[in-house]
C-alpha positions in Angstrom: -2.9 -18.5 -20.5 -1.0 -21.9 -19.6 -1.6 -23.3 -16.3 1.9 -22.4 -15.0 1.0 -18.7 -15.8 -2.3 -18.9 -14.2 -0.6 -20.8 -11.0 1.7 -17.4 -10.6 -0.8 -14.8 -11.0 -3.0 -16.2 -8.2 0.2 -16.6 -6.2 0.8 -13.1 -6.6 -3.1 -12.4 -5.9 -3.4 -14.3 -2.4 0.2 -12.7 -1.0 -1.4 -9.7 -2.3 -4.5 -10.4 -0.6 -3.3 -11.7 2.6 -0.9 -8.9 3.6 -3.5 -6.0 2.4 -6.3 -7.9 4.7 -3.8 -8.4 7.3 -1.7 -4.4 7.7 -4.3 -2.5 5.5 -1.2 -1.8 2.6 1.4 -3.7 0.7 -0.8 -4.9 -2.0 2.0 -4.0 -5.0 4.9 -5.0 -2.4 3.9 -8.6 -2.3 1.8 -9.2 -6.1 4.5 -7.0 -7.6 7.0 -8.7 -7.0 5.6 -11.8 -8.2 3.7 -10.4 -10.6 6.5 -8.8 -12.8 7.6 -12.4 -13.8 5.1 -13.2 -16.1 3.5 -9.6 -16.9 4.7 -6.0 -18.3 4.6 -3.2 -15.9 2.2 -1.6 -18.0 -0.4 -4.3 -17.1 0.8 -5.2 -13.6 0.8 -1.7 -12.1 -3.1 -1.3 -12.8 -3.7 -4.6 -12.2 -1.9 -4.2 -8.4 -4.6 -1.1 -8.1 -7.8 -2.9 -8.9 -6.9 -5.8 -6.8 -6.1 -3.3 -3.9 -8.8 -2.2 -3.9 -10.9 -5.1 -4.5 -9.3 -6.6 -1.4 -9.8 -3.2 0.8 -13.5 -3.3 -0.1 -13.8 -6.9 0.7 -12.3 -6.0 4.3 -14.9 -3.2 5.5 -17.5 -5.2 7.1 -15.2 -6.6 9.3 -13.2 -2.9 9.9 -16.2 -1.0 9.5 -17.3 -0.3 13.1 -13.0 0.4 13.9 -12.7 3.0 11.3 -11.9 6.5 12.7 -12.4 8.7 9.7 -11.9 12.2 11.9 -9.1 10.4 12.4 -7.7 9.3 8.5 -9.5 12.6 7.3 -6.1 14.6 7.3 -4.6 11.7 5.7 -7.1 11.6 2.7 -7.7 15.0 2.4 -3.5 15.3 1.6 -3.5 12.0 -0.3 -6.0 13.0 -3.0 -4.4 16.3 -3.4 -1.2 14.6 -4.0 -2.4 11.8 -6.0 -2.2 13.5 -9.3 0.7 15.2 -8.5 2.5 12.4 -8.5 0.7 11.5 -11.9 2.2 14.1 -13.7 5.9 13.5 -12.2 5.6 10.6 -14.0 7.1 11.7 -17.0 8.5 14.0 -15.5 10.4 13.5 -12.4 13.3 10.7 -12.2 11.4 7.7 -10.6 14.5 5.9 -9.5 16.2 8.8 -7.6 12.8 9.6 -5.9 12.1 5.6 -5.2 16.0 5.3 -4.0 15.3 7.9 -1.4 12.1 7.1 0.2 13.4 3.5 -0.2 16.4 4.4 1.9 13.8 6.3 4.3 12.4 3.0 4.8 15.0 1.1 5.7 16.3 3.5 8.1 13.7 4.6 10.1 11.7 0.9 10.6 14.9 -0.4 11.9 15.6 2.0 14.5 11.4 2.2 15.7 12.2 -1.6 15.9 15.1 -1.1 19.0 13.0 1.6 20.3 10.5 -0.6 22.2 9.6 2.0 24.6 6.2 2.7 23.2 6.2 6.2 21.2 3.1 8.9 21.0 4.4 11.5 18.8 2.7 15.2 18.7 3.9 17.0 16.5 2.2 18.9 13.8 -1.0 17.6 14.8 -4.0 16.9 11.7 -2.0 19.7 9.6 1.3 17.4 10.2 -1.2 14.0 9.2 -2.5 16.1 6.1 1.1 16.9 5.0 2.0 13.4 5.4 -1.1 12.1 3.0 0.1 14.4 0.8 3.5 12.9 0.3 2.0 9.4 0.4 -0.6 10.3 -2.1 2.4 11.6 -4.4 4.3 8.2 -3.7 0.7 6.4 -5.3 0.8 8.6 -8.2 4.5 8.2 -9.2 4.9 4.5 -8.1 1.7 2.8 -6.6 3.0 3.4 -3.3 0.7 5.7 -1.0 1.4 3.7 2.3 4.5 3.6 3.3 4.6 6.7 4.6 1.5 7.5 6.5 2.0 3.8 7.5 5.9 4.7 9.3 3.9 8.0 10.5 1.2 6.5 12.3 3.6 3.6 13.6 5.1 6.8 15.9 1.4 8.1 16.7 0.8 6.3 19.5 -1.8 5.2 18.4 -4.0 1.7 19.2 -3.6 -1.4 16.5 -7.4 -0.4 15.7 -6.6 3.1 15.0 -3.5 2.6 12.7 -5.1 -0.2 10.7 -8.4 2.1 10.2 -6.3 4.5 9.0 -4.8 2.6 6.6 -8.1 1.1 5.4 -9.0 4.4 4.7 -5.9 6.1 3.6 -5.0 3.2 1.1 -8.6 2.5 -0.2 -9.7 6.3 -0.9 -6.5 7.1 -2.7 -5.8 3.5 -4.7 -9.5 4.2 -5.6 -8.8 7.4 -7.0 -5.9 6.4 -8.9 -7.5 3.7 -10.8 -10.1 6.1 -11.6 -7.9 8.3 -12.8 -5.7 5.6 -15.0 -8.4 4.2 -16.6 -10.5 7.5 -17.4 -7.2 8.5 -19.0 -6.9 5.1 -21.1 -4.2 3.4 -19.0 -6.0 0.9 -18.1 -6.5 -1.7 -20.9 -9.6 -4.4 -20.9 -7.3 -7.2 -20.8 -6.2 -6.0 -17.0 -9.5 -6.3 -16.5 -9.6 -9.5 -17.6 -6.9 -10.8 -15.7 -8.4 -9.0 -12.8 -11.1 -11.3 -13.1 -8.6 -14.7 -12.6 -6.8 -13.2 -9.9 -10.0 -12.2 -8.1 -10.7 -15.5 -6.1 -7.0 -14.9 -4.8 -6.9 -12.0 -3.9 -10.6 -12.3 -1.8 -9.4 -15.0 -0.3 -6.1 -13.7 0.5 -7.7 -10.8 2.2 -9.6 -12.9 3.9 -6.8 -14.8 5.5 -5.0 -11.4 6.0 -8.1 -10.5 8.4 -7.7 -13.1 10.3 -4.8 -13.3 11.1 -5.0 -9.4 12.0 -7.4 -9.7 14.3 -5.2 -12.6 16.4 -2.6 -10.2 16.9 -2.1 -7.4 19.6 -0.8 -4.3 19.7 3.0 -4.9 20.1 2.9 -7.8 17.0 0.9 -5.8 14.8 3.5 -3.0 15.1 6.3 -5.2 14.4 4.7 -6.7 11.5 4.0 -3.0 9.8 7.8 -2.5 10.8 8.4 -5.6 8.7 6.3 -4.6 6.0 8.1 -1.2 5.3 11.7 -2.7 5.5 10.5 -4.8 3.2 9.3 -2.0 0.7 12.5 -0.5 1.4 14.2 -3.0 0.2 12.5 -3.0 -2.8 12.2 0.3 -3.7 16.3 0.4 -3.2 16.7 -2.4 -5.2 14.8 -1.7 -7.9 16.8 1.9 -8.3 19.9 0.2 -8.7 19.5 -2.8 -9.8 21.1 -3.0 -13.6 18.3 -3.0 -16.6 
């Protein structure tokens, strides 16, 4: 690996790092994008899952005594049932009708919680609602690496505390990113030479997630939630524009 090569994939790693340690998802929207440059998807994917979760598990200490996980329960509980759902839509489903629809999703619905700035505490459904919820995100993970978009614009109508959301997150993203790269690489999807790579992009992504924390815990309630707002535009974006875009 040249050093030019090496320079992107821990570019990718610390934007990867930095936004996971900072919202608690968005791994694969920021180390994707970069990512996909200089590496197959076949070998990026994975490699977005093992540093996702890398970064999650470097993060507890400092979340550990804000997790809420009566809280995220629903949300896991759903997410893992889903999971391998959305595995075996993988060859079967068409990814870039399902990715242009929740794409559009999330450029609809971000913008318009944006305007509303009267603060929102939404009841319906209650934990059955959450579980539901996980479930659909947990497919999303399975199909396309992408479990938190949608708990993440669910919580953001909650009501509930910067603490609370983020928790969830932690705990949404981690237990279900887990599962999935279980999953890959007990059935062979995952190849040593991710692995390897996983190693270089390591001190990246831990510092990354690092930084991420930080800057999380210098926010209130008000940024945080316009930053998570941001965040899911931003994976709308992508998810619309890698539908269309021409191959």
């Amino acid at each position: 690996m040249d050093v030019a090569t090496y320079a992107i994939l821990l570019a990718g790693a610390l934007a990867g790092g930095f936004v996971s340690g900072l919202a608690g998802f968005g791994t694969a929207l920021m180390a994707l994008g970069i990512w996909l440059y200089i590496l197959p998807p076949a070998v990026a994917v994975p490699l977005v899952l093992i540093c996702s979760v890398s970064s999650q598990i470097s993060t507890l200490p400092s979340m550990w005594k804000l997790l809420d996980f009566k809280l995220a329960l629903p949300f896991v509980a759903g997410g893992l049932v889903g999971m391998p759902i959305g595995a075996l839509l993988v060859a079967r489903a068409d990814p870039q009708t399902f990715k242009l629809s929740v794409g559009v999703m999330l450029l609809v619905f971000p913008t318009a919680l944006y305007f509303i700035r009267k603060p929102m505490a939404f009841r319906f459904g209650g934990r059955i609602a959450d579980a539901c919820v996980g479930f659909a995100g947990g497919i999303l993970g399975g199909l396309a690496g992408l479990s938190g978009p949608l708990p993440t614009l669910w919580a953001s109508i909650r009501g509930w505390t910067k603490d609370q959301r983020r928790g969830v997150f932690q705990i949404f993203n981690g237990t279900v990113l887990g599962a999935a790269l279980i999953l890959q690489t007990a059935t062979g999807f995952v190849k040593l030479n991710v692995f390897l790579l996983a190693l270089l992009a390591m001190p990246g992504t831990l510092i990354g997630a690092r930084l991420g924390m930080r800057t999380y815990q210098a926010l209130n309630d008000r940024n945080f939630y316009d930053v998570v707002l941001a965040l899911l535009f931003l994976s709308g974006l992508g998810l619309v524009w890698s539908s269309i875009a021409p191959r």
